[in-house]
N, C-alpha and C positions, 0 to 999 in steps of 0.2 A: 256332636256329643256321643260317647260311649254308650251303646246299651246291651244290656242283655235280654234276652226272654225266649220264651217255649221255640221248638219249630213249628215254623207252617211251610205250607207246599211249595211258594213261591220259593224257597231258599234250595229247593234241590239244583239251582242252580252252583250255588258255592259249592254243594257238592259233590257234584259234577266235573266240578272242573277241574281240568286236570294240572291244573297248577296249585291245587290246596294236597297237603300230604295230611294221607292218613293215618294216624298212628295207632298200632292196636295194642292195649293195653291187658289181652288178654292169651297167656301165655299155648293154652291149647288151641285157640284159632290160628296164632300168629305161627306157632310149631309146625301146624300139620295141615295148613294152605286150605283150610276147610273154612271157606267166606259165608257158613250158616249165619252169621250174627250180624253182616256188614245188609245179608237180607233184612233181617230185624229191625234195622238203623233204620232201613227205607221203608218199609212194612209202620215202624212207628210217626213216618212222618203224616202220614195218612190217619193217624188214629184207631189203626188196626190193632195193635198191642196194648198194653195196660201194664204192663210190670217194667216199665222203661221210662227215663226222664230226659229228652234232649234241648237242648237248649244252644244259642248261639249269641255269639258278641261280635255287636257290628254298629256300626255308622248308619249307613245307609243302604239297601237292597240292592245294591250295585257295590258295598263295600263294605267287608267281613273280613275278620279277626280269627276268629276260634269256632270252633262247634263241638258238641261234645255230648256224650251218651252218656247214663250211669244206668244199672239194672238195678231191680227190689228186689229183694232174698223175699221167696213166699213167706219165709217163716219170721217175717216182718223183723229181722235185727239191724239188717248190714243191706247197703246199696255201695255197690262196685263201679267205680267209670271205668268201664268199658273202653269205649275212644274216642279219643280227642280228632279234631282233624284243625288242620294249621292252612290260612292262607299262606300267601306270599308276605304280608303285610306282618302278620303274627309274631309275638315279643310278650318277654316277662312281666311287662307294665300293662297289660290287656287280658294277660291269664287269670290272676287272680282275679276276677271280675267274674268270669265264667265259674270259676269253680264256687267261690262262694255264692252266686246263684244255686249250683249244685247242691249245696250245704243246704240251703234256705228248703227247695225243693223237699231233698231228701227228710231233712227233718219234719215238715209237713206231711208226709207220708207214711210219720212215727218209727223210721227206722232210728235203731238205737248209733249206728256208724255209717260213716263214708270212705271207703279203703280204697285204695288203688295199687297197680303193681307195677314201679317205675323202674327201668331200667338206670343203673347209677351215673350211666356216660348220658342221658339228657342233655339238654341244655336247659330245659326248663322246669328242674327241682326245686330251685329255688321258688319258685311261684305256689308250692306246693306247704315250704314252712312258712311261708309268706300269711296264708289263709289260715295256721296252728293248725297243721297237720304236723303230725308225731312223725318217726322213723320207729316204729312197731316193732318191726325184725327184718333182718335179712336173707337171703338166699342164693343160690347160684343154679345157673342152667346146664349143669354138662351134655357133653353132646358127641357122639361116635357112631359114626358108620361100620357094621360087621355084618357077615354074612352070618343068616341065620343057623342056629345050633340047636340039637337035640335036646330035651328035657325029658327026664325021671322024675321029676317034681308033680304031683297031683296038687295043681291049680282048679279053684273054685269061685264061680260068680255069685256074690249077694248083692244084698240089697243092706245098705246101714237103714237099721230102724232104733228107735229111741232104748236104749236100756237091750240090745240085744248083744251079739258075743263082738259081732267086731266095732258098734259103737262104744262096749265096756274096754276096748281096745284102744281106740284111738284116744279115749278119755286117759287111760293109764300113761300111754304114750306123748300125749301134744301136751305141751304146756298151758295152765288156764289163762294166761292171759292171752296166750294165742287162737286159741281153742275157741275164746267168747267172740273171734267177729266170726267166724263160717267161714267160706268158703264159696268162691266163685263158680262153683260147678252146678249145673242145670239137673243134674241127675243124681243119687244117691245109690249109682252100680259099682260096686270096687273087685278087684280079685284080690283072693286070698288065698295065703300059703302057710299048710300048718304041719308041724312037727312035735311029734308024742304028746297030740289031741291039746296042741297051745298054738296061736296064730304067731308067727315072725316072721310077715310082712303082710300088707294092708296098701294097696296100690289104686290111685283112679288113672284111667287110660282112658287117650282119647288119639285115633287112628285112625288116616287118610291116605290107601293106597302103599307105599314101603313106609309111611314116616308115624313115630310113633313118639307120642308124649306121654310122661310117666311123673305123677306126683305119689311116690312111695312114703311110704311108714315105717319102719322095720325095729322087730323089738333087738335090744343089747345080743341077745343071744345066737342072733341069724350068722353063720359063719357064709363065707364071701358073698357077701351081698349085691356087688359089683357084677358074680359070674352071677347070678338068680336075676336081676334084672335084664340079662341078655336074654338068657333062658325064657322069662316073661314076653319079652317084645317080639321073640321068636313063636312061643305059642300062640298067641293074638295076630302075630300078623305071617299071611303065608308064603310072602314074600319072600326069595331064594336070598337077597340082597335088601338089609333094613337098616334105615335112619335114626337113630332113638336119642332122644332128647329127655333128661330128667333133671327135674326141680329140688335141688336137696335143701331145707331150712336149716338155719342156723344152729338149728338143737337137734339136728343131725350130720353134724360135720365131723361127725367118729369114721362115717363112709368114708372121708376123702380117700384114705390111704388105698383100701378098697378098690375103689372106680381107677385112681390112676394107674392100680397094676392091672387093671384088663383093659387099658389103653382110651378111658373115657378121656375128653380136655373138656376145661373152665371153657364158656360160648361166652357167657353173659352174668354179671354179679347185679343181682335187683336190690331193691328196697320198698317194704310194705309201709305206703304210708297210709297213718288212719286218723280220722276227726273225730272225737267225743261227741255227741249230738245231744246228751243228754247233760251235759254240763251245764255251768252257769256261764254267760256272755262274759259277764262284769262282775267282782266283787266288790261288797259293799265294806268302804274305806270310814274308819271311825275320825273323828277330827276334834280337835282340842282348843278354845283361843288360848291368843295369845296378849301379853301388854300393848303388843302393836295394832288390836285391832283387826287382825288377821288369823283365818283358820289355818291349819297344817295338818296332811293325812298322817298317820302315825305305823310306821311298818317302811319294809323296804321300797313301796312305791315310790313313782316317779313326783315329784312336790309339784304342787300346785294352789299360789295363794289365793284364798276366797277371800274376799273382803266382805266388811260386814256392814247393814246397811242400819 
């Protein structure tokens, strides 16, 4: 029989081992080969950590399924999985089993969602609308190797705090329905780039060595945003020769044109998928008799006779 539940110690064997793949659902670890969080993974199976929920699907202790991480946003709305990891064994008909544990979890925990960042070639998406997870929004990973270049740009590091100039920014800019799950980032550091005392770009970075991950913002107005991102990943990192990788969302794909003339390519197209936590399981079906003796739900649900006693 199938089960799921918490980890304990004994499971660092699965792993371990090096026939289970791990898959990292988080696009600044997996970009810029920084294993901080895979420490986390193991850190939490000891009960070191507190903002982490892992859990695994297995048979027997000798025989595993899935394992799988989700983090808690401190500011209790949104828990992100993190990553999953796949035996050899591992299939569609065994995932959903793990994740709606995840669900169960997370909502215990009083997070308002459970979001994830799936790449769209998966194999195992479907598992995902399986458990009424949404497709939220979309995005793309561009990605270009260039040697670093000089900047005239006065770049600035804040801090987003509630109601201050660049969280008034990214509010004017992100859409509310995107806006309301957060955000998988551990820190609230961004750079910012302003012109005639108005911000037009708002960027988090996360940097390992030449390689450089960019979740940008940029207000309509920024003209080549394409060369300013170079420009960016050149100030930040000092390397002669840089990697850069950026996340563009869907309700910024006015860039494309932008990035391809400074030579960025499409890597990877995602899909944010997210679960309501705060919804109702079930809705409650009104029913009418009938001369036969029998109830009928009324609306476009699925029929199902009650008979009456």
């Amino acid at each position: 029989m199938i089960k799921v539940r918490l980890f304990r110690i004994y499971d660092l064997t699965f792993f371990l081992d090096k026939k289970s793949k791990i898959i990292c659902l988080i696009n600044r670890v997996r970009y810029t080969g920084c294993q901080l969080s895979l420490i986390n993974c193991l850190l939490d199976y000891f009960g070191l950590t507190s903002l982490e929920i892992s859990a695994v699907c297995y048979t027997s202790p000798a025989e595993y399924y899935w394992g799988g991480l989700a983090s808690l946003e401190r500011r209790g709305t949104t828990s992100w999985i993190n990553w999953l990891i796949a035996s050899e064994k591992a299939d569609n008909l065994n995932l959903p089993l793990l994740l709606d544990f995840l669900v169960t979890a997370a909502g215990n925990e009083q997070m308002k969602y459970l979001a994830a960042v799936v790449d769209e070639n998966q194999w195992f998406c479907s598992s995902f609308r399986l458990n009424g997870f949404s497709i939220y929004s979309r995005q793309c990973v561009w990605h270009l190797c260039a040697s670093s270049i000089p900047t005239d740009e006065h770049w600035t590091s804040e801090l987003i705090e509630p109601f201050n100039e660049c969280d008034l920014f990214l509010q004017s800019q992100i859409p509310p329905l995107i806006r309301q799950i957060g955000n998988n980032w551990s820190n609230n550091q961004v750079y910012i780039l302003r012109k005639n005392n108005q911000i037009i770009l708002c960027a988090k970075i996360e940097l390992f060595k030449k390689q450089v991950y960019i979740e940008p913002v940029f207000h309509p107005e920024a003209e080549n945003p394409g060369n300013l991102l170079v420009q960016l990943a050149s100030w930040v990192c000092q390397s002669p020769e840089i990697e850069i990788r950026v996340a563009i969302p869907g309700f910024q794909a006015w860039l494309t044109e932008s990035l391809l003339s400074e030579g960025f390519q499409i890597e990877m197209k995602q899909i944010i998928y997210v679960k309501n936590l705060t919804v109702k399981v079930t809705d409650e079906v009104m029913s009418f008799a009938f001369d036969q003796k029998k109830l009928q739900p009324i609306g476009p649900h699925q029929y199902h006779a009650i008979e009456k006693k």
